[in-house]
VEXDREN-2710 file (C-alpha; in Angstrom, 1 decimal):
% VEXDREN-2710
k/r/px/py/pz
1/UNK/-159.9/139.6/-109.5
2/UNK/-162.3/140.7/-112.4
3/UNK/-161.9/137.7/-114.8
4/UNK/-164.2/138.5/-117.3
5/UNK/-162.4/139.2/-120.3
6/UNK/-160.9/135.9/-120.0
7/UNK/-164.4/133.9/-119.3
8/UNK/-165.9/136.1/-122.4
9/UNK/-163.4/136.7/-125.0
10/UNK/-161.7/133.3/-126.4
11/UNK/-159.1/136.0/-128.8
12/UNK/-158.4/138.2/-125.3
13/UNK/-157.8/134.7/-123.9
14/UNK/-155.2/132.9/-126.2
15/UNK/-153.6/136.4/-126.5
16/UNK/-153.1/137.0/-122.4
17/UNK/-151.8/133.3/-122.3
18/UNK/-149.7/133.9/-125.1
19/UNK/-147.8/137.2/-123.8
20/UNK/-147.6/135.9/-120.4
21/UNK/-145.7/133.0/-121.7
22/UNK/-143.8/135.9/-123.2
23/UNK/-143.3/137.9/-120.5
24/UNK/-141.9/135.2/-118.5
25/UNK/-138.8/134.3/-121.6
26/UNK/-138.1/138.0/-121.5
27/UNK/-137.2/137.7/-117.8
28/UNK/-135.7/134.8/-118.2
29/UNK/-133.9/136.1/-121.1
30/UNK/-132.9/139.3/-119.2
31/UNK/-130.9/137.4/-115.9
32/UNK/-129.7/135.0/-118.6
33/UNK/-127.8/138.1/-120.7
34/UNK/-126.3/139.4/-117.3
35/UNK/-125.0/136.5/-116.5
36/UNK/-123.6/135.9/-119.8
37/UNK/-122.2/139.6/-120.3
38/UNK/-120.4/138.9/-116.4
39/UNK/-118.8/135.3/-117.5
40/UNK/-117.6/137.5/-120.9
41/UNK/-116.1/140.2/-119.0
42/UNK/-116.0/140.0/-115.2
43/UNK/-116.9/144.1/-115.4
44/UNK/-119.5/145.8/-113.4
45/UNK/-119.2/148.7/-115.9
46/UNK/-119.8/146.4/-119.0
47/UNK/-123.2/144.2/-117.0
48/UNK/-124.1/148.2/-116.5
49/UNK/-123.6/149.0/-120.3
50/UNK/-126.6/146.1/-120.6
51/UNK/-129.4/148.1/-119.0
52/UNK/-127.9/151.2/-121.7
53/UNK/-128.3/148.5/-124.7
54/UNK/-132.0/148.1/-123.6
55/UNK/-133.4/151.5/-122.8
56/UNK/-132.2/153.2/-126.2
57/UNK/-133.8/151.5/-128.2
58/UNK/-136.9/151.0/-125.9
59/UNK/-137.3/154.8/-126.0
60/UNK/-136.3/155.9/-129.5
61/UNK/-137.7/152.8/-131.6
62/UNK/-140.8/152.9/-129.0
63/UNK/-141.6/156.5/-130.0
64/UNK/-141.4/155.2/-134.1
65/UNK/-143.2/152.4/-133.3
66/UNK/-146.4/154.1/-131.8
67/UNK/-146.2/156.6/-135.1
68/UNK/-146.6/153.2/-137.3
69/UNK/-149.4/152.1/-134.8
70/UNK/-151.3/154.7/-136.1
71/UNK/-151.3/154.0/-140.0
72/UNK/-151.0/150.5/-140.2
73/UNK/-152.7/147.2/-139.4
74/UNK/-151.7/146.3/-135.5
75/UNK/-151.9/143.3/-135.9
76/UNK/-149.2/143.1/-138.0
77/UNK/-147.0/145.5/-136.7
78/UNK/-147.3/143.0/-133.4
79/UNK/-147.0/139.9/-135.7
80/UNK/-143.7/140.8/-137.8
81/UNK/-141.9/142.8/-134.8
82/UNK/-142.8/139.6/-132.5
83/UNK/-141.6/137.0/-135.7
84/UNK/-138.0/139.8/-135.7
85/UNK/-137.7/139.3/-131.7
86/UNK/-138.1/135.2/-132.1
87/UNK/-135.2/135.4/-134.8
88/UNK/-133.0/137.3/-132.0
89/UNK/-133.8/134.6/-129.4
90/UNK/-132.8/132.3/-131.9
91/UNK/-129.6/134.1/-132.6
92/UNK/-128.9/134.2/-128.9
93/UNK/-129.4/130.5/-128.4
94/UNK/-126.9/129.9/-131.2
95/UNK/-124.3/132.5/-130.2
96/UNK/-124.3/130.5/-126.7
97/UNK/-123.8/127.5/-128.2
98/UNK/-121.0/128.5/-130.0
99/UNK/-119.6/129.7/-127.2
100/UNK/-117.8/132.8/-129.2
101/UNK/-117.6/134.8/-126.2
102/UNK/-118.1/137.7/-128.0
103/UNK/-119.4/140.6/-126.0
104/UNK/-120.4/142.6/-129.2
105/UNK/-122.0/140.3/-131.0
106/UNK/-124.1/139.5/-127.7
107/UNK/-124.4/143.5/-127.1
108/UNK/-125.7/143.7/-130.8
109/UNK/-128.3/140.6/-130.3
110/UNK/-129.9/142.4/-127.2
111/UNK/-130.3/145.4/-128.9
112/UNK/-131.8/144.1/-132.4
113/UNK/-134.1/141.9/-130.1
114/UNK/-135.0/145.1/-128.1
115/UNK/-135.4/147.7/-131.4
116/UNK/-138.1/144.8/-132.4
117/UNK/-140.0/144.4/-129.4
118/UNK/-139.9/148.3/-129.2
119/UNK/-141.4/148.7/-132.1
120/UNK/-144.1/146.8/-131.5
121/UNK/-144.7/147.6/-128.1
122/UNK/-147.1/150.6/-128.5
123/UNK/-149.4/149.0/-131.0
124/UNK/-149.5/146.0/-128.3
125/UNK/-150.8/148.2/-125.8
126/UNK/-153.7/149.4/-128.1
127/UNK/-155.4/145.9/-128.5
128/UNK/-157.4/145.2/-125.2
129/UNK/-159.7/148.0/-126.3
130/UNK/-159.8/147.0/-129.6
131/UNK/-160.9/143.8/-128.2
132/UNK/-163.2/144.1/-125.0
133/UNK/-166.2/146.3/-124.4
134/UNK/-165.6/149.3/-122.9
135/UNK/-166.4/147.9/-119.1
136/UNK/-164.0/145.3/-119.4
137/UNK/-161.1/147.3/-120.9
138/UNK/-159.8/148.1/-117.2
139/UNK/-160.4/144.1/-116.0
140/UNK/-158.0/143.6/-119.0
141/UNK/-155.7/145.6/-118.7
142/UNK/-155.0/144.5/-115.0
143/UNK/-155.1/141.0/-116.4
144/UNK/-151.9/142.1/-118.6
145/UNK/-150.2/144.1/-115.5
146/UNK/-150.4/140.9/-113.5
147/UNK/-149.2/138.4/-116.0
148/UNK/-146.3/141.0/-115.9
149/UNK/-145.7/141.2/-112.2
150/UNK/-145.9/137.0/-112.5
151/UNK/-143.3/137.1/-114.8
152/UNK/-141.0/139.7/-113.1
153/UNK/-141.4/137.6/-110.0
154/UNK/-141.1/134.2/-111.3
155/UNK/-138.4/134.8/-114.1
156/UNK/-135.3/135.8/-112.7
157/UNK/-136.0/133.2/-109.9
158/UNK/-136.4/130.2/-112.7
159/UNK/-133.7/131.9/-114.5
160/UNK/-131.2/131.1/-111.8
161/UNK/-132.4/127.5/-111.7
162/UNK/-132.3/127.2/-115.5
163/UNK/-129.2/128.3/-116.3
164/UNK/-127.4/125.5/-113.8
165/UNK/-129.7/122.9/-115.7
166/UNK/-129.9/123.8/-119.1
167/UNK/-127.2/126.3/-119.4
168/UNK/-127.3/129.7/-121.3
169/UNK/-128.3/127.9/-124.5
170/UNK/-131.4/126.5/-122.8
171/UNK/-132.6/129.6/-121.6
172/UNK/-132.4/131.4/-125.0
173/UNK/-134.1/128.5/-126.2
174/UNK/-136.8/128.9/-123.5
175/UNK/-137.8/132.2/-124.9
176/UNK/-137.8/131.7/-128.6
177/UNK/-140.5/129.0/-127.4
178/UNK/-142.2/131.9/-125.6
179/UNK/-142.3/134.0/-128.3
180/UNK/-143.7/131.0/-130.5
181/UNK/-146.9/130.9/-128.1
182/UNK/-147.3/134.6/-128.2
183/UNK/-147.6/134.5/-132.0
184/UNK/-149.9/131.7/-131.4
185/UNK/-152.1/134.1/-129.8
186/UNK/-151.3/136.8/-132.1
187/UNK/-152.7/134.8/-135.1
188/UNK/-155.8/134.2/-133.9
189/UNK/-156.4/138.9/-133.9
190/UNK/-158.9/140.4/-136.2
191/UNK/-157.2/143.0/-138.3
192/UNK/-157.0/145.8/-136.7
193/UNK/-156.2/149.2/-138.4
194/UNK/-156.5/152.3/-136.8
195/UNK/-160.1/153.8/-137.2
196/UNK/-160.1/157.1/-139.3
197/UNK/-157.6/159.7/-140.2
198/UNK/-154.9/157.6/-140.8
199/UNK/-152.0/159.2/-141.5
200/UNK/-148.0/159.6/-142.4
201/UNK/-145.4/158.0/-139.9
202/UNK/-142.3/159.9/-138.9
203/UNK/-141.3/163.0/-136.6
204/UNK/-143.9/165.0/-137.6
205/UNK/-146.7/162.2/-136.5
206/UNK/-144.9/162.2/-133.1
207/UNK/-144.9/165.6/-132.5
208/UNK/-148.8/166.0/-133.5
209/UNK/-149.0/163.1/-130.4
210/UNK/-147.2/164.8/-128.1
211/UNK/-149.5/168.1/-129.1
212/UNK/-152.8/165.8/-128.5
213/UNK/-151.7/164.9/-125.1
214/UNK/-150.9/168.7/-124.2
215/UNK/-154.4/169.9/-125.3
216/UNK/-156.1/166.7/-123.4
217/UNK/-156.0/167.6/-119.8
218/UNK/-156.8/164.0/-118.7
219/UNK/-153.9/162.7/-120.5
220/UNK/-151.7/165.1/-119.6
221/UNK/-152.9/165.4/-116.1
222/UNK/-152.4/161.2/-116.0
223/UNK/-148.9/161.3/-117.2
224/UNK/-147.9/164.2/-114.8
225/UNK/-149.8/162.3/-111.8
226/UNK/-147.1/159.1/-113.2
227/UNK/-144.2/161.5/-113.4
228/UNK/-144.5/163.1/-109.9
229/UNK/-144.9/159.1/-108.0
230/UNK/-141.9/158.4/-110.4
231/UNK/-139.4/161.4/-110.2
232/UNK/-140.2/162.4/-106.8
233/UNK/-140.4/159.0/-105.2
234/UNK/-138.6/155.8/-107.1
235/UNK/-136.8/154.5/-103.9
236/UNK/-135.1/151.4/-105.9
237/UNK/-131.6/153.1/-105.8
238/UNK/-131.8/153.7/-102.0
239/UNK/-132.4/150.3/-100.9
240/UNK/-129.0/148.9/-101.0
241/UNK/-127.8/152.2/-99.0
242/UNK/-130.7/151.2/-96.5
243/UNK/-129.9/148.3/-96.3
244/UNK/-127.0/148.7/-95.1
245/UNK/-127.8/152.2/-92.4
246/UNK/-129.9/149.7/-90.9
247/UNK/-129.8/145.8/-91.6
248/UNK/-125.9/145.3/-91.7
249/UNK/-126.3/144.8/-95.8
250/UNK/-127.5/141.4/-95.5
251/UNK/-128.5/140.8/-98.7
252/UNK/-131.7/138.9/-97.9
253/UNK/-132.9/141.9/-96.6
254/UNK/-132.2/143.4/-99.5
255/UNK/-133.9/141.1/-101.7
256/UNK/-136.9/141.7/-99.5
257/UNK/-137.0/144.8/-100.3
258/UNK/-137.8/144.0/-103.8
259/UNK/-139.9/141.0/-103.2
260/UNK/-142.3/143.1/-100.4
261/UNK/-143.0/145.6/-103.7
262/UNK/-143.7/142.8/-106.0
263/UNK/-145.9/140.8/-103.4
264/UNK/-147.9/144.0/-102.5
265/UNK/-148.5/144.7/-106.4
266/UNK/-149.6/140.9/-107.0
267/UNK/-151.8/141.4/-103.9
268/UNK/-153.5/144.9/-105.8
269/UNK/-153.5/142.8/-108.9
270/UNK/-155.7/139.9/-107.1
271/UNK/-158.3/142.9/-106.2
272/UNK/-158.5/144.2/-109.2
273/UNK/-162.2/144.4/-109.5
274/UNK/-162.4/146.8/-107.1
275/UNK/-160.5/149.0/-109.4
276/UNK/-161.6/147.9/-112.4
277/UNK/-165.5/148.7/-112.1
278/UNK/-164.7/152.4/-110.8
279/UNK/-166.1/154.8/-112.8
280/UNK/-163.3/157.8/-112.3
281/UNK/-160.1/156.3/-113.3
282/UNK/-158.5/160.1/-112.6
283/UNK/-159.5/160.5/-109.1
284/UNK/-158.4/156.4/-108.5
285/UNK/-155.4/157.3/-110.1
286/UNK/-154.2/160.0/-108.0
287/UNK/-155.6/158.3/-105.0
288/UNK/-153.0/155.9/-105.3
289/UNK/-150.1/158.2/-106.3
290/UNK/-150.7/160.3/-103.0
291/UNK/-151.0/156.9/-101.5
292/UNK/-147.5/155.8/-103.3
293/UNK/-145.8/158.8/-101.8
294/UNK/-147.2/158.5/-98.1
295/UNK/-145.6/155.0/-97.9
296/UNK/-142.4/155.5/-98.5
297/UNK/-142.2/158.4/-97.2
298/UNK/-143.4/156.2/-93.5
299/UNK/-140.5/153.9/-95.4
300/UNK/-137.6/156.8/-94.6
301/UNK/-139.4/157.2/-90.7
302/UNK/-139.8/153.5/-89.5
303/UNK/-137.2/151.4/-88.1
304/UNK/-137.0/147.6/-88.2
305/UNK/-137.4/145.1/-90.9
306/UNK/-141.5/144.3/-90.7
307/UNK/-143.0/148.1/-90.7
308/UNK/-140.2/148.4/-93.7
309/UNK/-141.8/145.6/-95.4
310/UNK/-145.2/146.6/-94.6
311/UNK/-145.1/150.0/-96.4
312/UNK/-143.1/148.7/-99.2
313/UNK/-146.0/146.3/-100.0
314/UNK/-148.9/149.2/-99.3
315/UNK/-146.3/151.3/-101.9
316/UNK/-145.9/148.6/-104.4
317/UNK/-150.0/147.7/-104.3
318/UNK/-150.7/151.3/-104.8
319/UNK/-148.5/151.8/-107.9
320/UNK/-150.1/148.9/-109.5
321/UNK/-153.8/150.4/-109.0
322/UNK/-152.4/153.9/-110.0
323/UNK/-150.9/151.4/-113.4
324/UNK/-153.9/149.9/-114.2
325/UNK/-156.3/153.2/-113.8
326/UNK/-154.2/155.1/-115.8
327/UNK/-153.6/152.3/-118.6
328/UNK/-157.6/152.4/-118.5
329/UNK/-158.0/156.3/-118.9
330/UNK/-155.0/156.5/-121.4
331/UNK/-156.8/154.1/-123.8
332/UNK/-160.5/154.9/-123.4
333/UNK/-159.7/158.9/-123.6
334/UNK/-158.0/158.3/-126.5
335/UNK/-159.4/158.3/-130.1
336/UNK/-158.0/155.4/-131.6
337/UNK/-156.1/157.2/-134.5
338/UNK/-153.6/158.3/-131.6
339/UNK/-153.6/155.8/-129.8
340/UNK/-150.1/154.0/-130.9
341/UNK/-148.4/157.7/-130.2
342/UNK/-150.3/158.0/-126.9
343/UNK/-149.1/154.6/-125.7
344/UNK/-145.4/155.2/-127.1
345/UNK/-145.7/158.2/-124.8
346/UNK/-146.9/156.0/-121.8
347/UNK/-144.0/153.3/-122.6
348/UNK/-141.4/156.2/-122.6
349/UNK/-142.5/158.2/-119.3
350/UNK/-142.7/154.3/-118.0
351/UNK/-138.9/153.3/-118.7
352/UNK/-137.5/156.8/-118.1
353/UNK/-139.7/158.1/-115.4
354/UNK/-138.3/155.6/-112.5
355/UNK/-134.6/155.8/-113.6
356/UNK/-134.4/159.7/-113.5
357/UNK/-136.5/159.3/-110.2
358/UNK/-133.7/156.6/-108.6
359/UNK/-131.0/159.2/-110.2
360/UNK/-132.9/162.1/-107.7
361/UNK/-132.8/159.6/-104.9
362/UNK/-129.3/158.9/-104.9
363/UNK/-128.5/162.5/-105.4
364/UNK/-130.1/163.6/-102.6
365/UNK/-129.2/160.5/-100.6
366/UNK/-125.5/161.1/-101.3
367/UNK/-126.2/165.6/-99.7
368/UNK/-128.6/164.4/-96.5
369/UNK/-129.1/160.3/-96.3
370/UNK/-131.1/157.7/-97.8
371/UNK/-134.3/158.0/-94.9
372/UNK/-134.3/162.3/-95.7
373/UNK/-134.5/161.5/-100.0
374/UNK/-137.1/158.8/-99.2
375/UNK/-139.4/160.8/-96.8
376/UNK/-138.5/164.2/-98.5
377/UNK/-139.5/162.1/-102.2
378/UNK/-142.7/161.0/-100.9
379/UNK/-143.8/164.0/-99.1
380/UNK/-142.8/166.4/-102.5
381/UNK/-144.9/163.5/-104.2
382/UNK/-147.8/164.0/-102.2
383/UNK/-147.7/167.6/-102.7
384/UNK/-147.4/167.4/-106.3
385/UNK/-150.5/165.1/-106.8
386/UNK/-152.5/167.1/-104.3
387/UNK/-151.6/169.7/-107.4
388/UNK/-152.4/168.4/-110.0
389/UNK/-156.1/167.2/-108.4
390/UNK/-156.9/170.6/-107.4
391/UNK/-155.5/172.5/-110.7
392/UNK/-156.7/169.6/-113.2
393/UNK/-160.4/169.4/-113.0
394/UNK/-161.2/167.3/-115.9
395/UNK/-159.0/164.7/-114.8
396/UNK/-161.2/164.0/-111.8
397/UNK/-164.1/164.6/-113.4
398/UNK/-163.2/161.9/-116.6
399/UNK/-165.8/158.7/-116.0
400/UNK/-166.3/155.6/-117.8
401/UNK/-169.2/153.7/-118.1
402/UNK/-168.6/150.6/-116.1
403/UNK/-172.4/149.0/-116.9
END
């Protein structure tokens, strides 16, 4: 793993510790509320309603948020959004308490803590190159990705544990603590206003955003390499289907499934040097898309539970390399006056991307079977990046200097 923007940057440091304290509460955070909306309800439909509650938000307020990134101070735009999602935690932890049992007020809770983090979400991804020099900016942004895998591992697991010791309360409490160490590492940022042609907020910011990225064929070409691994390919939705064609439904398998994924993304993180001091984050980018696609694609042909596991983990180490390339081209190939509205863009195709792709899985699972939309997925996928490579040259042709 490339550590160096950890061994030479003290303010990349105590931020990285801070958010993946962060990180980890927001997992933490997120099993807790399930559980909690369950005990209030006993409703499938309503526990559904929660993922609803947290994508709104996530993709409107995200899309406002990266238009303030661009004509205001970062730094506090993270600060005060981060300060707003403490006060939710807090609110949580007292609502559990109380036990009121009220699944509005809980509903309302997630969302205000969601609209806050989504505000400032945009302008959080724009500070590693703010911070590093231009050949660390990848090592740090796969330092981020992997403090995020950790947490998606780790937190639901301790989440379980947690809320048999301490209770619902505790957990909520847990994550207001998180969110105290990130702003402990939030404090310590330079100012950091957008450099040059600041402008207005509002629709009208957006939409001059979403114009940049059309007339940038590397950005473009990076989010349509991200869109065809997503659409074409998410397998998430077939797994319990698969699951049971082949394992009976045990369920272990079918946490598996998710755990082989996760382990072969922390594996990818662990290398990420290899990635990092590339000079073409384009050509590394589709690499591991077409990559992406040819796994699970061998995931719909295999039989048996090790050669499943085995391709989920090449698929899930490949989308974390095609993550952190594109993270690194997005923010270098970007001047920084766009880029809050280019990384609102990249936290929008990131949250929507894979849940229209799982809705195209179980689509076609539902017409053929769960092995024809996994194979068919990655095999479209494949095709489509093999597109994009040959019909986008300046995607391939973007470099870095990595001296």
């Amino acid at each position: 793993m490339d550590l160096r923007p950890l061994r030479t940057s003290p303010t990349f440091r105590r931020l990285w510790i801070g958010t993946s304290l962060q990180s980890l509460g927001r997992q933490i955070t997120v099993v807790a509320v399930l559980y909690q909306v369950w005990e209030v309800t006993g409703s499938s439909f309503w526990v559904g309603v929660v993922g609803l509650v947290y994508a709104v938000p996530t993709i409107v307020l995200g899309l406002i948020g990266g238009s303030l990134a661009d004509v205001v101070d970062r730094k506090k735009l993270i600060l005060w959004t981060t300060c707003g999602a403490l006060f939710a935690s807090v609110l949580l932890a007292l609502q559990a308490a109380s036990n009121l049992s009220s699944l509005l007020l809980l509903l309302g809770l997630v969302c205000l803590q969601t609209a806050f983090t989504s505000l400032g979400s945009a302008a959080r991804r724009t500070v590693v190159v703010r911070l590093l020099p231009q050949d660390q900016v990848g090592a740090g942004i796969a330092l981020s990705h992997i403090s995020f895998q950790a947490g998606t591992l780790m937190g639901p697991a301790l989440a379980g544990l947690l809320i048999a010791w301490v209770g619902l309360t505790g957990c909520y409490v847990i994550e207001a603590l998180c969110f105290g160490a990130a702003l402990y590492g939030i404090a310590g940022l330079p100012s950091l206003r957008p450099i040059d042609q600041l402008g207005k907020a509002g629709a009208s910011a957006i939409i001059d955003g979403m114009r940049f990225i059309r007339r940038n064929p590397p950005l473009s070409g990076s989010f349509l390499s991200d869109l065809a691994a997503t659409l074409l390919a998410m397998p998430i939705a077939l797994f319990p289907a698969m699951n049971e064609e082949r394992f009976a439904g045990n369920p272990e398998t079918l946490g598996l499934f998710l755990s082989a994924i996760a382990v072969g993304g922390i594996g990818a993180s662990d290398l990420s040097g290899l990635v990092t001091r590339q000079g073409r984050p384009g050509v590394v980018q589709l690499g591991a898309a077409a990559v992406w696609g040819v796994a699970l694609a061998a995931v719909g042909l295999v039989d048996g539970l090790l050669p499943t596991l085995l391709f989920l983990a090449a698929a899930g180490a490949a989308d974390t390399i095609a993550v952190i390339s594109r993270g690194t081209l997005l923010q270098l190939a970007t001047p920084d006056h766009y880029r809050g509205r280019v990384s609102a863009v990249e936290n929008v195709v990131g949250v929507a991307g894979p849940e229209l792709g799982n809705f195209r899985a179980g689509i076609v699972a539902s017409i053929a079977s769960p092995a024809v939309s996994l194979t068919s997925g990655g095999i479209l996928c494949v095709v489509a990046i093999a597109t994009i490579a040959a019909r986008n040259k300046p995607l391939t042709r973007y470099r870095i200097d990595t001296t």
